[in-house]
N, C-alpha and C positions, 0 to 999 in steps of 0.2 A: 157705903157706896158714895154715900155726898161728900167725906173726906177728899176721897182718891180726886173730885173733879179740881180744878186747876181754878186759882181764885182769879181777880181781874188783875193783880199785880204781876202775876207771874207772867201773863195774856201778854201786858202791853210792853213789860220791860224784855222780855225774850227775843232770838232772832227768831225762833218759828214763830212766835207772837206775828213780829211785823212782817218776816215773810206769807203767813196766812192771810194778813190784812191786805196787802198790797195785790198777792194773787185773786183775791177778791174782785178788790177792784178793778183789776186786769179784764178779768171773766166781767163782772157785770157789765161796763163799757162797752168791751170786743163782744160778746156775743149778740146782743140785738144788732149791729152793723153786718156780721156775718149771713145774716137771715136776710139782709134789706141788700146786700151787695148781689152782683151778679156770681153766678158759680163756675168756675174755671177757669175763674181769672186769677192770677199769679199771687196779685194782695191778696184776693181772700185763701189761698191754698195757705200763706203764709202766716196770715191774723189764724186761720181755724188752725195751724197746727201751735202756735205761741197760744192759742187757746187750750187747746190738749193739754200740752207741758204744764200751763198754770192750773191747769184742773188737778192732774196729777201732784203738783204740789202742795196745792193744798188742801188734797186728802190727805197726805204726809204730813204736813205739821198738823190739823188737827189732829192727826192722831197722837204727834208728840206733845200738842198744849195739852191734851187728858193725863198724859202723865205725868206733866209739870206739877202739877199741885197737889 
């Protein structure tokens, strides 16, 4: 099983590697502002759905850095 995980080389040289990283940070930034902004206002429909999308993607490439390595 510890084979199949994906080492830290494959993590940082990959584009899911740095698409994962970046979606990250996307999400960790944008979501506390989402919680503290007011709701129905146009910025936050638009940070919470470019939040969505970045969630979604990086459930997607974690799933393809497991299979990196």
């Amino acid at each position: 099983m510890w084979e199949e995980m994906a080492t830290l080389e494959a993590w940082v040289d990959s584009a899911a590697g740095m698409m994962h990283f970046f979606c990250a940070l996307y999400a960790l930034v944008s979501g506390p502002f989402l919680f503290a902004w007011r709701k129905r206002g146009a910025l936050h429909r638009l940070v919470g759905f470019t939040f969505i999308l970045a969630m979604l993607a990086l459930n997607v490439s974690a799933l393809t850095i497991y299979y990196l390595g």
